[in-house]
Structures are given as C-alpha cells and as structure tokens.
C-alpha positions as semicolon CSV with decimal commas, in nm:
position;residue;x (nm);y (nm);z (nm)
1;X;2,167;-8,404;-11,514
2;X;2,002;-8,203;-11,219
3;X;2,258;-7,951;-11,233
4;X;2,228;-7,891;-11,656
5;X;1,839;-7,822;-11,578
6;X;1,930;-7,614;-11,315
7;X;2,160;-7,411;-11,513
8;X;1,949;-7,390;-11,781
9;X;1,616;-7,265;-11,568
10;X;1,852;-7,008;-11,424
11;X;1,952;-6,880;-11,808
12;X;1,576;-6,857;-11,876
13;X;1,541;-6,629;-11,559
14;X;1,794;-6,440;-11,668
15;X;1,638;-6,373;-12,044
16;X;1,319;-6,327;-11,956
17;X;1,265;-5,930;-11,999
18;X;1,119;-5,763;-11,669
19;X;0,765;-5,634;-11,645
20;X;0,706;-5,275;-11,625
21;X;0,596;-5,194;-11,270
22;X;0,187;-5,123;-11,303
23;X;0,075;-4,781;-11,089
24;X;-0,096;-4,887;-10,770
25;X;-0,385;-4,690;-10,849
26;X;-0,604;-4,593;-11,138
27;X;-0,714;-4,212;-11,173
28;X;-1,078;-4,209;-11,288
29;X;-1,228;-3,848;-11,381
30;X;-1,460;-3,642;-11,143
31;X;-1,761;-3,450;-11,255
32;X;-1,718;-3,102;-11,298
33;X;-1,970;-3,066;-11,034
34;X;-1,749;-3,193;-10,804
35;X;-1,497;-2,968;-10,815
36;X;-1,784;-2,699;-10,832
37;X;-1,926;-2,846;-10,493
38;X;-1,582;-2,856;-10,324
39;X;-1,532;-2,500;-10,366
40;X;-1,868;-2,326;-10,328
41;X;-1,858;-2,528;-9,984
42;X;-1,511;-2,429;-9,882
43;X;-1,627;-2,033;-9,912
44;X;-1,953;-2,113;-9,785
45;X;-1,834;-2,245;-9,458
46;X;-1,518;-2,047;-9,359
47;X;-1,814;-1,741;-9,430
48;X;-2,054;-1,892;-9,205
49;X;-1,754;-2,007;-8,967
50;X;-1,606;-1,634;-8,929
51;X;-1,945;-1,482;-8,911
52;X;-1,988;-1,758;-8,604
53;X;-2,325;-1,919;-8,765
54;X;-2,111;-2,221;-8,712
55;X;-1,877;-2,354;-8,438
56;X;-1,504;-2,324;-8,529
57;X;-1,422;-2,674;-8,444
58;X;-1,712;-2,785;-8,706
59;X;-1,613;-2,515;-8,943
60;X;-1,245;-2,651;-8,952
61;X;-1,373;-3,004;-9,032
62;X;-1,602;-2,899;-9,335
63;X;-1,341;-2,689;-9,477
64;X;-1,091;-3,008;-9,494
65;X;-1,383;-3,195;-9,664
66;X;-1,410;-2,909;-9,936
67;X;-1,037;-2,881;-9,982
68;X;-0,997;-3,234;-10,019
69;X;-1,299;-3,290;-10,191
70;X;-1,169;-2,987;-10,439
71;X;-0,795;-3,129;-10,448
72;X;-0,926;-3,452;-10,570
73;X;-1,078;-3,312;-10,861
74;X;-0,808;-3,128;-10,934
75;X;-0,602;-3,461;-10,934
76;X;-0,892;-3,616;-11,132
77;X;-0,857;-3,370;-11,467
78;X;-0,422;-3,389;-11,476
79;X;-0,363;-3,494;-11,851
80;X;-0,259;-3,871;-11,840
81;X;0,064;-3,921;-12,033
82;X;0,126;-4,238;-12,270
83;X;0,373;-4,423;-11,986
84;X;0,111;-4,400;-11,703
85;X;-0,105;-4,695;-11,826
C-alpha cells in the first residue's frame, strides 16, 4: 500500500506544470530629474576636475556617481515587455 501512494505522489509531481521563474528584481521608474541630475553633474565635475577646482581623485569618484546615477535612469525608462512580469 506504501508503495501505490508513493507511486501515485510521484505521478502528481510529474503533472504538476512548472512555475515560470519570477525576475529577481522589479524595475520601478526614475524621475526625469534624475536622469537630468546625473548628467548636469557628470559635466559639471569632469569641468571643475580638468580646470583643477577639484582634486582628481574626488573628481573620479563624483563622476562614477553621475554615470551611475545617469545609467540607472536610463535602465529605469526601457519599455517593459508583456513576459517580464
């Protein structure tokens, strides 16, 4: 008897339909503002970096900020497609 419940909890394993894998993350939109922000501070420091208002080693580290600030936004308006839910 143990082995005809066995048998038949290993057919309902097999017939039960897989779940689609969910993405590990959700994309939420940025503010346009954001994106604005990222660049205008991007120029604004390698400007004040080359003209030597501001160290090069602080320079460097604000421009990452901006670019990633700016590549997130970018991220944040790609058009989400029906099978991304």
């Amino acid at each position: 008897m143990k082995k005809a419940k066995a048998r038949t909890k290993a057919a309902a394993a097999r017939k039960t339909p897989k779940a689609v894998p969910q993405s590990a993350f959700h994309i939420e939109p940025l503010p346009a503002t954001f994106s604005l922000i990222g660049l205008l501070g991007f120029i604004i420091t390698t400007v004040f970096t080359v003209s030597g208002r501001v160290p090069l080693s602080w320079g460097v580290a604000f421009d990452i900020v901006f670019v990633l600030m700016f590549i997130a936004s970018m991220i944040s308006i790609t058009p989400k497609f029906a099978g991304w839910d």
